[in-house]
ZAVEX-557318 format. One line per 8 residues: for each residue z, y, x of N, C-alpha, C. Coordinates in nm, 4 decimals, always signed. Atoms other than C-alpha are relative to their C-alpha. Layout:
N
Z,Y,X,Z,Y,X,Z,Y,X  ...
//
This chain:
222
-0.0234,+0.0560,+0.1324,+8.1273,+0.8526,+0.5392,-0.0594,+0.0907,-0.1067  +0.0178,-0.1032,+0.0996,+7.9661,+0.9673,+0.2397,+0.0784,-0.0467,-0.1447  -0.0287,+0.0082,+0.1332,+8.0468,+1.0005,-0.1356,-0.1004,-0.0772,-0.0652  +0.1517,-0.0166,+0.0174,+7.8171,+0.8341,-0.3345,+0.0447,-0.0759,-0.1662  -0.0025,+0.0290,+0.1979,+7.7881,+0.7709,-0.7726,-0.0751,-0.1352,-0.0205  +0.0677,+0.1291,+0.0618,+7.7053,+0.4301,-0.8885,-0.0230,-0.0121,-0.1299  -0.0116,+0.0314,+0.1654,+7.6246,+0.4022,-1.2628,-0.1205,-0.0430,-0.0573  +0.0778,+0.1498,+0.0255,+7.4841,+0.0996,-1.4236,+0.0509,-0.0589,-0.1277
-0.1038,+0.0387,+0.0980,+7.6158,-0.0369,-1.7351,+0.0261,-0.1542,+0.0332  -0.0042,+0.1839,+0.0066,+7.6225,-0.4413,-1.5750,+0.0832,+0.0270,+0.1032  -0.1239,+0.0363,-0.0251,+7.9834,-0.4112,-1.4988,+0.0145,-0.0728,+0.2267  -0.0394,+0.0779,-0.1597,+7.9353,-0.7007,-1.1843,-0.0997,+0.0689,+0.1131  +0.0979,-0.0799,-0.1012,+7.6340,-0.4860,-1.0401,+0.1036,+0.0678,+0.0313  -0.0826,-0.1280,-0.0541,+7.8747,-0.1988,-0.9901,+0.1113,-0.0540,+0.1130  -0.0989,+0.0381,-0.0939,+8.1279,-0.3953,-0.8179,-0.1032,-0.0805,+0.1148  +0.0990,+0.0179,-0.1052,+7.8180,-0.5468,-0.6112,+0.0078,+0.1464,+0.1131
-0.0074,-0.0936,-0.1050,+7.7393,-0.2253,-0.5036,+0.0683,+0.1104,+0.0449  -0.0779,-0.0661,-0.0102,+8.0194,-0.0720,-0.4775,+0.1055,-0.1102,+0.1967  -0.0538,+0.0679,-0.1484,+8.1343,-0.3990,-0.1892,-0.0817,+0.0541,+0.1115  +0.1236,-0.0079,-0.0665,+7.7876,-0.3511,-0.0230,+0.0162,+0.1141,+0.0521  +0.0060,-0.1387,-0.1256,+7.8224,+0.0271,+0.0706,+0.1557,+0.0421,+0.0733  -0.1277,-0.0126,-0.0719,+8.1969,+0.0482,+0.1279,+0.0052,-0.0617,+0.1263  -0.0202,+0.0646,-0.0896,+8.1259,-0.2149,+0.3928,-0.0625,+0.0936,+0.0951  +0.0316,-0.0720,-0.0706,+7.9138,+0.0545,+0.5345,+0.0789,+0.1561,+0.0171
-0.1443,-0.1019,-0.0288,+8.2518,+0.3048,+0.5482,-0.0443,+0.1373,-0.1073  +0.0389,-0.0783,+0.0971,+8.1004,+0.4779,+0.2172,+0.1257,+0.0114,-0.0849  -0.0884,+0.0250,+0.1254,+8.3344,+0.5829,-0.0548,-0.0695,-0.0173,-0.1674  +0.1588,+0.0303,+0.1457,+8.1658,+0.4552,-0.4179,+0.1175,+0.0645,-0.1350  -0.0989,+0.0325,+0.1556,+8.2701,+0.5379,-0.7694,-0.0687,-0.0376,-0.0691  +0.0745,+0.0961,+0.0672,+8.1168,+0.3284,-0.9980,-0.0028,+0.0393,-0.1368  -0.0732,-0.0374,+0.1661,+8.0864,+0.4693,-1.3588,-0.1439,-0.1157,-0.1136  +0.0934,+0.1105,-0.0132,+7.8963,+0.2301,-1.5996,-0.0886,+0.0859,-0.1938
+0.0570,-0.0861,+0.1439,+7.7918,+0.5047,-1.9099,-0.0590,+0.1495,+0.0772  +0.0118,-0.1339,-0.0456,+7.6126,+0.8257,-1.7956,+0.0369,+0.0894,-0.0560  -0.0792,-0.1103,+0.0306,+7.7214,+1.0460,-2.0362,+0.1463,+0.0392,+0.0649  -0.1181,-0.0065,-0.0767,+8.0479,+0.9668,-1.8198,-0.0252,+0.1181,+0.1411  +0.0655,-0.0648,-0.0974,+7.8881,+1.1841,-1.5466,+0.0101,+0.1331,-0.0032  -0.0433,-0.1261,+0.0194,+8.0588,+1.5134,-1.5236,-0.0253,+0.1013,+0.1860  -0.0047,-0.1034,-0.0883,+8.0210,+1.8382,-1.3406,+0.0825,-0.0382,+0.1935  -0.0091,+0.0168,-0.1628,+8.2467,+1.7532,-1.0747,-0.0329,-0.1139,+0.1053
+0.0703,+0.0806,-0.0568,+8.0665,+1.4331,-1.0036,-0.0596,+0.0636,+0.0751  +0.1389,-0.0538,-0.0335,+7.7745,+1.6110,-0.9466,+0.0642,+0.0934,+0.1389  -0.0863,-0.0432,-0.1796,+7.9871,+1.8438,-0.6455,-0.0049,-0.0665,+0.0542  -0.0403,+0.0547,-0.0844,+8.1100,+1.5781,-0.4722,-0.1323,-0.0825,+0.0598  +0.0693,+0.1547,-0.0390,+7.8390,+1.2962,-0.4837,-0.1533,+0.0648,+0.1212  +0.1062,+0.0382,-0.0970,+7.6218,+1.2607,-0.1558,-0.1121,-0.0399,-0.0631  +0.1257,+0.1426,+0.0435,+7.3794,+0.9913,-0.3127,+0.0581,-0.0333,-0.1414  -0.0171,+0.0610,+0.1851,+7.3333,+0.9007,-0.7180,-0.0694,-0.1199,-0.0090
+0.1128,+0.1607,+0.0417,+7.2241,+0.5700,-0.7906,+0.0031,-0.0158,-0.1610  +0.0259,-0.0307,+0.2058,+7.1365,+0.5921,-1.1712,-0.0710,-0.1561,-0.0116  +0.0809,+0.1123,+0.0801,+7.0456,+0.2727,-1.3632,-0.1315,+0.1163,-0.1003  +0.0209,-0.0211,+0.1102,+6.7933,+0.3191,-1.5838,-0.0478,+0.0200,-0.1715  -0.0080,+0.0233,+0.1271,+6.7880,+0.1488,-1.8976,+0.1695,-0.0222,-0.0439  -0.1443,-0.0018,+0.0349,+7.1533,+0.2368,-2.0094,+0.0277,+0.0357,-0.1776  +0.0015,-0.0318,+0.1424,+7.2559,+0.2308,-2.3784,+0.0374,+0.2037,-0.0374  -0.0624,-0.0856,+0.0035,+7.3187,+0.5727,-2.4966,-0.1059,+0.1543,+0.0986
+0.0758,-0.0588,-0.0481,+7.1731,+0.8024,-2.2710,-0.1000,-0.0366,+0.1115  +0.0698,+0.0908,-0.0697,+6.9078,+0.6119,-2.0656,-0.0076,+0.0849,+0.1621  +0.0060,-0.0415,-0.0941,+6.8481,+0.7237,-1.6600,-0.0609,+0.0841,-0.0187  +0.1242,-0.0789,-0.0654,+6.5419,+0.9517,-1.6744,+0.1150,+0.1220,-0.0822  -0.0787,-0.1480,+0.0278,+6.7632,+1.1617,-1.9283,+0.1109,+0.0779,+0.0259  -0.0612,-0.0382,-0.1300,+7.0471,+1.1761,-1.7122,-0.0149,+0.0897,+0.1195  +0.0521,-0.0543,-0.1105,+6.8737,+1.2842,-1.4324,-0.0237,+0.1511,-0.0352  +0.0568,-0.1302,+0.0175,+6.7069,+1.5773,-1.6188,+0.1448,+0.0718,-0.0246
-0.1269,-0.0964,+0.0288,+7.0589,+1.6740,-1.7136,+0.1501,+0.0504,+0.1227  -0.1163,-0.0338,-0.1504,+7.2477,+1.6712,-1.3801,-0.0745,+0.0365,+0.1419  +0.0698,-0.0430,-0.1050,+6.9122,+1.8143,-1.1810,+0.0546,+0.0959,+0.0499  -0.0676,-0.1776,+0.0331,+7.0581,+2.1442,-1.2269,+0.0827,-0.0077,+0.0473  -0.0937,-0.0335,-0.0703,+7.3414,+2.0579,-1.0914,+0.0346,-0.0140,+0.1257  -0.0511,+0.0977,-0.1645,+7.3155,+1.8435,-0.7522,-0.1335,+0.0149,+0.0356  +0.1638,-0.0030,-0.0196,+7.0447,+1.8476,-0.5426,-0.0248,-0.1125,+0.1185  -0.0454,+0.0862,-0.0194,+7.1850,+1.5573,-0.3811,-0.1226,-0.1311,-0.0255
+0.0767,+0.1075,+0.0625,+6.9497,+1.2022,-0.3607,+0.0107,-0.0755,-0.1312  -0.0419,+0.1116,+0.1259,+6.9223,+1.0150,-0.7155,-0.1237,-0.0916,+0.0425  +0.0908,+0.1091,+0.0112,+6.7497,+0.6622,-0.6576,+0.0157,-0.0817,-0.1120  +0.0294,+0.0740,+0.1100,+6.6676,+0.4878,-0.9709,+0.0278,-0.1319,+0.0047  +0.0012,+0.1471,-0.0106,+6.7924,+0.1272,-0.9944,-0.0706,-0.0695,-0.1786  +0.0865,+0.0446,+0.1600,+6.5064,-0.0067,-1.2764,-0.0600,-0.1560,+0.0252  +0.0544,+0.1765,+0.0170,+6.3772,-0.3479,-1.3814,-0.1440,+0.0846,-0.0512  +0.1940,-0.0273,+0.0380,+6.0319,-0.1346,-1.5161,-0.0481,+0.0572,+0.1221
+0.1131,-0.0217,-0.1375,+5.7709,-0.1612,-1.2881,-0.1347,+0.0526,-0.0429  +0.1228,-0.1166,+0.0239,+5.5044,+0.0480,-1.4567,-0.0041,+0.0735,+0.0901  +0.0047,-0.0787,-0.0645,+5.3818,+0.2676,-1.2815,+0.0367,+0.1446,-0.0358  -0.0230,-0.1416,+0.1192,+5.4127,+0.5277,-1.5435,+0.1460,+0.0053,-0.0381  -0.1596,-0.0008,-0.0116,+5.7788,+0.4637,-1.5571,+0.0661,+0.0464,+0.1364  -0.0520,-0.0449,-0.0956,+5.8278,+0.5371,-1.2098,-0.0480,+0.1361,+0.0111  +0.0531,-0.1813,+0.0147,+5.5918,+0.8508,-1.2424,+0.1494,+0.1030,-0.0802  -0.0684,-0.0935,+0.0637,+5.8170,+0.9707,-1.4813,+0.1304,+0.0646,+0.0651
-0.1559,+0.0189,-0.0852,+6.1532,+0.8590,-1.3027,-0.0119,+0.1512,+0.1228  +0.0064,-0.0544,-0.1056,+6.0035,+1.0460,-1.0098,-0.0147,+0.1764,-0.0602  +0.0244,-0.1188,+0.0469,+5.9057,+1.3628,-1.2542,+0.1292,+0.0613,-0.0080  -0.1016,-0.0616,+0.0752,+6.2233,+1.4586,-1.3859,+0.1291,+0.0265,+0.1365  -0.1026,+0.0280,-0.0286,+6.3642,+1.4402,-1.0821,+0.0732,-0.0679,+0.1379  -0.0183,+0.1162,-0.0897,+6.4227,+1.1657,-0.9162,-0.0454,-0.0037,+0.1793  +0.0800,-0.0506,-0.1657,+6.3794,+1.1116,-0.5271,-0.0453,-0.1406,+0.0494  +0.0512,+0.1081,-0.0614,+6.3389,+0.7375,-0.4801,+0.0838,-0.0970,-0.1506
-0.0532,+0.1113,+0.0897,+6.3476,+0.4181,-0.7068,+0.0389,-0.1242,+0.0793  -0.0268,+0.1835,-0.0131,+6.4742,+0.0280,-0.6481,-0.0286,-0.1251,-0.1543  +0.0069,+0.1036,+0.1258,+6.3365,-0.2458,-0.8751,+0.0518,-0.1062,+0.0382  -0.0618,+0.1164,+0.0338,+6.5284,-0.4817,-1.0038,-0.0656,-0.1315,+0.0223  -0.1160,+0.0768,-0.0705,+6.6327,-0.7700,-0.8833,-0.0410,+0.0686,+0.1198  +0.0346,-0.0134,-0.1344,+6.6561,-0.5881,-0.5143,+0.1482,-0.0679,+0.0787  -0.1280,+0.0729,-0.1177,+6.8508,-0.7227,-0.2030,+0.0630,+0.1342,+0.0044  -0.1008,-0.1039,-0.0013,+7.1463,-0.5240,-0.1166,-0.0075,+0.0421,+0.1618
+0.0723,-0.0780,-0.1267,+6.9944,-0.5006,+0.2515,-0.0871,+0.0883,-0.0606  +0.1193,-0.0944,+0.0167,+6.7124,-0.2714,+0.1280,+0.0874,+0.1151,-0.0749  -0.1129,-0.1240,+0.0112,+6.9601,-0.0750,-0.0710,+0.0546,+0.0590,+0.0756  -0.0609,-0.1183,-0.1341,+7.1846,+0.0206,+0.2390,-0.1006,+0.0126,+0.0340  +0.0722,-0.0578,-0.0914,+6.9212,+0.0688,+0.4084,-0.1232,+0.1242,-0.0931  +0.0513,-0.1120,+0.0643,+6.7505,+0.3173,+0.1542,+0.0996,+0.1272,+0.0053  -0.0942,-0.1306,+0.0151,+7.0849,+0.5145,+0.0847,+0.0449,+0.0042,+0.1972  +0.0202,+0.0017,-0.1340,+7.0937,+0.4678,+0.4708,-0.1049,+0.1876,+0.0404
+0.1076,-0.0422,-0.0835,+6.8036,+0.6625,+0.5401,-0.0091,+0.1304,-0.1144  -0.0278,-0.1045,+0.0625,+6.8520,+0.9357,+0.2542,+0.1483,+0.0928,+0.0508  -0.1407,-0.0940,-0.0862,+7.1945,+1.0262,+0.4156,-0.0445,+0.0693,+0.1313  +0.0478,-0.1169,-0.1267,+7.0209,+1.0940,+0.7424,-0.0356,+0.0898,+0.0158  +0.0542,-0.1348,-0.0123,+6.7857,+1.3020,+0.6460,+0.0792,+0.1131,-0.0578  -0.0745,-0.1249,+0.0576,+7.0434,+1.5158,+0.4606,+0.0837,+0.0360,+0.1516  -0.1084,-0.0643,-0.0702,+7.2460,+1.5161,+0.7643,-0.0800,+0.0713,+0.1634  +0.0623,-0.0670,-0.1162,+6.9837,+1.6625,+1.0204,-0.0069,+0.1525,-0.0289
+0.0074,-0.1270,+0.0131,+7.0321,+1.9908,+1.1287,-0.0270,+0.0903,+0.1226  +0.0181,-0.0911,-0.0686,+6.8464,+2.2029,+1.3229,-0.0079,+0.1432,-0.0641  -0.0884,-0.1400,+0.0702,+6.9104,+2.5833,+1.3033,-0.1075,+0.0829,+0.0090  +0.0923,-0.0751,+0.0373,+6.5915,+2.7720,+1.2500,-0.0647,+0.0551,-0.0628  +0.1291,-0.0359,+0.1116,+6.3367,+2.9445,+1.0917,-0.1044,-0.0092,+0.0503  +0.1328,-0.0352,-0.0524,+5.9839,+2.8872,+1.0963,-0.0772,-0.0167,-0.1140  +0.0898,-0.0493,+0.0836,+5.7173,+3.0754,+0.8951,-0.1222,-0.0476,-0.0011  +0.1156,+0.0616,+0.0107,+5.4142,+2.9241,+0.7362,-0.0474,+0.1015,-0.1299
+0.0714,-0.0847,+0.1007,+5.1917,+3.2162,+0.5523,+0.1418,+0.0808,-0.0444  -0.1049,-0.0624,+0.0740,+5.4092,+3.3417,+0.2677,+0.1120,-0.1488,-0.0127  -0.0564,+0.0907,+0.0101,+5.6496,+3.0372,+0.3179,+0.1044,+0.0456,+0.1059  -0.0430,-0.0077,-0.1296,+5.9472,+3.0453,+0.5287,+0.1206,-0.0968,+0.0142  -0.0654,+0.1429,+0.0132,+6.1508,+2.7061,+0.5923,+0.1135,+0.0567,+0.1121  -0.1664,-0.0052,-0.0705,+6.5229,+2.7338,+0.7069,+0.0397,-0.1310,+0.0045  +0.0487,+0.1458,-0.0479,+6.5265,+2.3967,+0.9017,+0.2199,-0.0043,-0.0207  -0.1505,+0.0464,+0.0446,+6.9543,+2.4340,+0.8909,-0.0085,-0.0471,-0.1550
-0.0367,+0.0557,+0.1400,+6.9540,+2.4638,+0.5276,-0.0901,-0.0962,-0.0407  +0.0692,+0.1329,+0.0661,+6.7243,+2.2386,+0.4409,-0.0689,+0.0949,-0.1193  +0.0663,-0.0497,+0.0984,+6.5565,+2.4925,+0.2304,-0.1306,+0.1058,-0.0171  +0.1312,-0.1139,+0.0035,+6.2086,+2.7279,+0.1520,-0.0001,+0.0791,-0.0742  -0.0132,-0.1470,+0.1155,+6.1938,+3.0916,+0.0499,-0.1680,+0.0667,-0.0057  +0.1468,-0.0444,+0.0361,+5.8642,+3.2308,-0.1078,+0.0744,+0.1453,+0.0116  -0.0420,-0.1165,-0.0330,+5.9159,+3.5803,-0.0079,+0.1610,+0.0706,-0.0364  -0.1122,-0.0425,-0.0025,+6.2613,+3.5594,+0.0330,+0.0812,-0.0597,-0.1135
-0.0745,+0.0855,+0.1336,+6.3277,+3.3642,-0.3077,-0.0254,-0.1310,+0.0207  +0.0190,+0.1540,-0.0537,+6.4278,+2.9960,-0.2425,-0.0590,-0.0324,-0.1391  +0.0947,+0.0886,+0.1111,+6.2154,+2.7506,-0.4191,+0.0976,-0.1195,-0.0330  -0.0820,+0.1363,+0.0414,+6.4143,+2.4650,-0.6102,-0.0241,-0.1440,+0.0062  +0.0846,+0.1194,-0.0676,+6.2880,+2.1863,-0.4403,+0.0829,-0.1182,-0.0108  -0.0966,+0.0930,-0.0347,+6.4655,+1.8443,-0.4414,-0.0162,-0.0614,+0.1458  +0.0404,-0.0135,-0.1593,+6.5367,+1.6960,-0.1121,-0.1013,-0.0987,+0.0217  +0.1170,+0.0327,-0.0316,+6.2362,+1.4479,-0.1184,-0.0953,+0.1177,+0.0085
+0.1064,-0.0646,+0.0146,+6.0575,+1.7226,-0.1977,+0.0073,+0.1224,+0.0769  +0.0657,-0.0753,-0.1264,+6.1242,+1.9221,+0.0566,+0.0199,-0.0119,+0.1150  +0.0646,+0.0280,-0.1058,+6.1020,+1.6827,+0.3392,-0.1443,+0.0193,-0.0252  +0.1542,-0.0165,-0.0109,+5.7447,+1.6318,+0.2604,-0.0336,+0.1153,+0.0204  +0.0031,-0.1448,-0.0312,+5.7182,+2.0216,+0.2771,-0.0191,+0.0028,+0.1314  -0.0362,-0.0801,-0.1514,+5.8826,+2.0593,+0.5899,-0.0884,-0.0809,+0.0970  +0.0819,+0.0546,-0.1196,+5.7048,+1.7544,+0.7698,-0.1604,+0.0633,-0.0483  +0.1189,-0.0419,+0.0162,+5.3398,+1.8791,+0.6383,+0.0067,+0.0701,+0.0579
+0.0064,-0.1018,-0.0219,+5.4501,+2.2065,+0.7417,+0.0170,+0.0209,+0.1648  -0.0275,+0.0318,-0.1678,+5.5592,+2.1085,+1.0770,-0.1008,-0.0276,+0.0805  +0.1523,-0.0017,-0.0544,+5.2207,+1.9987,+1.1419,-0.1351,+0.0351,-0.0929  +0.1007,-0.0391,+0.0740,+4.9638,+2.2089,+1.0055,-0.1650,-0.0797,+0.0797  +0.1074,+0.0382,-0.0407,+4.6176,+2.1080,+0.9758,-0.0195,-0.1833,+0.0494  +0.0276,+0.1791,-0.0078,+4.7066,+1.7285,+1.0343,-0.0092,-0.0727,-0.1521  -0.0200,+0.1065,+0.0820,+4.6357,+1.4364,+0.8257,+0.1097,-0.0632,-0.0085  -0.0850,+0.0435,+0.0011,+4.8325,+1.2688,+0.6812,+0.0329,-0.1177,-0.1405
+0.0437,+0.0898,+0.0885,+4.7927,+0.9032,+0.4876,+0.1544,+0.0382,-0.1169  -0.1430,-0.0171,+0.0489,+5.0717,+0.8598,+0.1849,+0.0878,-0.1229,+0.0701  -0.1063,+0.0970,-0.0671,+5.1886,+0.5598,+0.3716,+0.0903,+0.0964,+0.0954  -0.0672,-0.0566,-0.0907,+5.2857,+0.7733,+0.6753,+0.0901,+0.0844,-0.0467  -0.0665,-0.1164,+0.0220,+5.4313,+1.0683,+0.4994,+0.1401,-0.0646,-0.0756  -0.1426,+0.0416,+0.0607,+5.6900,+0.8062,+0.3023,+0.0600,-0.0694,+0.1271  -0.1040,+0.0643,-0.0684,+5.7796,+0.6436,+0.6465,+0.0467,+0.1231,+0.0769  -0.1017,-0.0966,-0.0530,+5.8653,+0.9948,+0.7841,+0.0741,+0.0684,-0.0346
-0.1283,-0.0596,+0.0852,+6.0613,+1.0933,+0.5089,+0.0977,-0.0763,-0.0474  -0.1339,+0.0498,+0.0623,+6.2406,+0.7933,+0.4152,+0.0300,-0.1398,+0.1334  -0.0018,+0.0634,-0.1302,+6.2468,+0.6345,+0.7724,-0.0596,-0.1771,-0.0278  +0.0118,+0.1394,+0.0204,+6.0921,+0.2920,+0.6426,-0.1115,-0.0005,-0.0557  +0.1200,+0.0341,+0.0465,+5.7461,+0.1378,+0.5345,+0.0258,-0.0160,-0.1676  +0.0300,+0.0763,+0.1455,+5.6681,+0.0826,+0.1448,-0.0816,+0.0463,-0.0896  +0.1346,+0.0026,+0.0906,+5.3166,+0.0631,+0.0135,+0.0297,+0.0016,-0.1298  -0.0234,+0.0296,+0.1163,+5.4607,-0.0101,-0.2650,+0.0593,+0.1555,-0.1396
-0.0466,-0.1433,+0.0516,+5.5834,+0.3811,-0.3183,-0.0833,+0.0949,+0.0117  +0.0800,-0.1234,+0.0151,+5.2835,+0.5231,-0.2626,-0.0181,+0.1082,-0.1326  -0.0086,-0.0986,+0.1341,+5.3141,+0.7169,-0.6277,+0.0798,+0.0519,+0.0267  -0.1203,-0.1178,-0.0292,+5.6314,+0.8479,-0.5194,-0.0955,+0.1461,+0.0250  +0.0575,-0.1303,-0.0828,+5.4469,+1.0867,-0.2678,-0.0742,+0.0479,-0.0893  +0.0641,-0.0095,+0.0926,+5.1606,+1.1404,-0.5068,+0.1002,+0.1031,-0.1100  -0.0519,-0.0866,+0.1323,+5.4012,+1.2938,-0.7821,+0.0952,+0.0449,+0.0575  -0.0821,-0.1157,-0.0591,+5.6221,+1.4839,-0.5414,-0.0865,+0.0596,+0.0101
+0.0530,-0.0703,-0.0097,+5.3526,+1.6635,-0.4407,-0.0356,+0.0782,-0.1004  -0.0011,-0.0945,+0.1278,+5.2934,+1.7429,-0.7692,+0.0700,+0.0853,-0.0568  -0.1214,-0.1031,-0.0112,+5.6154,+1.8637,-0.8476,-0.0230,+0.1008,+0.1016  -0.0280,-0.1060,-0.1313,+5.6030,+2.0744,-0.5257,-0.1063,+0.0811,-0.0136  +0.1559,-0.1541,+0.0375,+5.2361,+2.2371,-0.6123,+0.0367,+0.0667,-0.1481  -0.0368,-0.0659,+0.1315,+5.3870,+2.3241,-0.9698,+0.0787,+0.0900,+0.0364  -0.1371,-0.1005,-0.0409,+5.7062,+2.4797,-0.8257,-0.0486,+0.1140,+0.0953  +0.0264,-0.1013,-0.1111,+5.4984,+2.7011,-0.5399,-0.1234,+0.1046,-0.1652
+0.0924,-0.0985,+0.0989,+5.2330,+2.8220,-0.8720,+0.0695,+0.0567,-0.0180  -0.1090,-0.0609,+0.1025,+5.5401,+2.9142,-1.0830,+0.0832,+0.0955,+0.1057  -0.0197,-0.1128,-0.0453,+5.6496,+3.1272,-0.8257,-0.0914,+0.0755,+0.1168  +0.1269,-0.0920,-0.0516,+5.3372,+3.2539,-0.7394,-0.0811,-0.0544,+0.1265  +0.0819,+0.0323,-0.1222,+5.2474,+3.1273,-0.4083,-0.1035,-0.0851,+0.0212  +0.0504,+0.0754,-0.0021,+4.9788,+2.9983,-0.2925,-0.0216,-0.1480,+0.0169  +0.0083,+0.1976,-0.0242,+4.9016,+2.5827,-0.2407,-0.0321,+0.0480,+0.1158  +0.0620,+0.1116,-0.0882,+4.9101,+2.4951,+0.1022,-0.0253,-0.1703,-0.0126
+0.0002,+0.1290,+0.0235,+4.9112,+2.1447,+0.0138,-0.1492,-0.0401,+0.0006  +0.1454,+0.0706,+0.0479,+4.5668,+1.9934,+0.0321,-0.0486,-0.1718,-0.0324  +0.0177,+0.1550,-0.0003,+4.4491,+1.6495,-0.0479,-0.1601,-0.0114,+0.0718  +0.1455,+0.0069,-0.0773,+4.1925,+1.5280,+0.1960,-0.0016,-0.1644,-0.0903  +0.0708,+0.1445,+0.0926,+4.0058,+1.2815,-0.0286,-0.0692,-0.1285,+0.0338  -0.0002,+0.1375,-0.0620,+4.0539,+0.8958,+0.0524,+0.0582,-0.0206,+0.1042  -0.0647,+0.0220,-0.1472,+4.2848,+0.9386,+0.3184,+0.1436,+0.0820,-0.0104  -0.1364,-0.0435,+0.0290,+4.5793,+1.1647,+0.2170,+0.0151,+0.1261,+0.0120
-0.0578,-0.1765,+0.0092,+4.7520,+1.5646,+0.2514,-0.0202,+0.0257,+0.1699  -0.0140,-0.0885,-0.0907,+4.7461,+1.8042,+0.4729,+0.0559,+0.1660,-0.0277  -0.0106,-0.1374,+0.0455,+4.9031,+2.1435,+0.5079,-0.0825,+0.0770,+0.0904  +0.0966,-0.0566,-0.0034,+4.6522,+2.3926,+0.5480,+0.0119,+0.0866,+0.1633  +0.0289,-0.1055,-0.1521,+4.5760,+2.5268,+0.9283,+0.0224,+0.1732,-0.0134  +0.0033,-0.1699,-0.0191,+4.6609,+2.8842,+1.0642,-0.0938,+0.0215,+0.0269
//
């Protein structure tokens, strides 16, 4: 069972998806204002599902304000389908979106497949250059200082890193991080990576990350 934050300001959505994951032995709390969204939310909650066009403080600025605190999945439930709206969603933050109107199968089965990967745990370390991935925690230390990665952003890490020197299209790299096909997210990957080559400059390290051009990433061979 996990915890997981619903907040939406359309009242009957919340009680939508608040039936929809309980049926899957989830516990929901449904809040329908984000400024409502306090500290010890942010502890408890497994999975954030953020609206976000909300009066008041809208999703993307939400997000930037409770990054800091959870490091926990937030998926975006938005009716804008720009692309540049999801860029952003995904900048500040964010680990996966849902556009509006979606089925409430594709929902469980998104916060589905974000719970898993939080809940895999193997107990290792294994070193890549100046990188060194702690496969329990789920986390990467640049010489010993963890990097603040969100957890999309550092599966893609860990699977690149897992196989150096492979290709790797953006289709493939979103069905091995979010266990499911969707062409439709190829920008996700695209602007995690970005995030993730900003966060390795800013503390110095080098880019493994490469983009093999017209075909997708790779992390860089020993």
């Amino acid at each position: 069972m996990a915890h997981i934050l619903a907040v939406d300001d359309d009242g009957d959505l919340c009680d939508l998806l608040r039936t929809a994951l309980e049926r899957d032995g989830h516990q929901v709390t449904a809040l329908t204002r984000g400024a409502q969204i306090t500290q010890q939310h942010c502890r408890w909650a497994d999975c954030i599902l953020l609206d976000v066009m909300m009066p008041d403080e809208d999703g993307f600025a939400v997000c930037r304000r409770i990054r800091a605190l959870t490091d926990c999945p937030i998926l975006f439930l938005t009716a804008k389908t720009e692309e540049a709206d999801v860029l952003m969603g995904l900048g500040v933050g964010g680990d996966d979106y849902l556009v509006k109107p979606f089925r409430l199968a594709e929902l469980r089965a998104r916060v589905a497949a974000h719970l898993r990967r939080q809940q895999r745990t193997p107990r290792h370390r294994v070193l890549r250059g100046a990188l060194s991935f702690d496969l329990g925690e789920k986390a990467v230390y640049c010489r010993e200082q963890p990097l603040r990665l969100t957890k999309s952003e550092y599966a893609i890490c860990e699977h690149l890193a897992m196989h150096p020197g492979r290709t790797f299209t953006r289709e493939q790299i979103y069905e091995a991080v979010y266990g499911f096909d969707g062409t439709s997210d190829d920008c996700a990957i695209v602007e995690h990576i970005k995030n993730i080559r900003a966060k390795l400059r800013a503390a110095g390290a080098e880019n493994p990350i490469e983009t093999v051009w017209g075909v997708g990433y790779q992390w860089k061979g020993e």
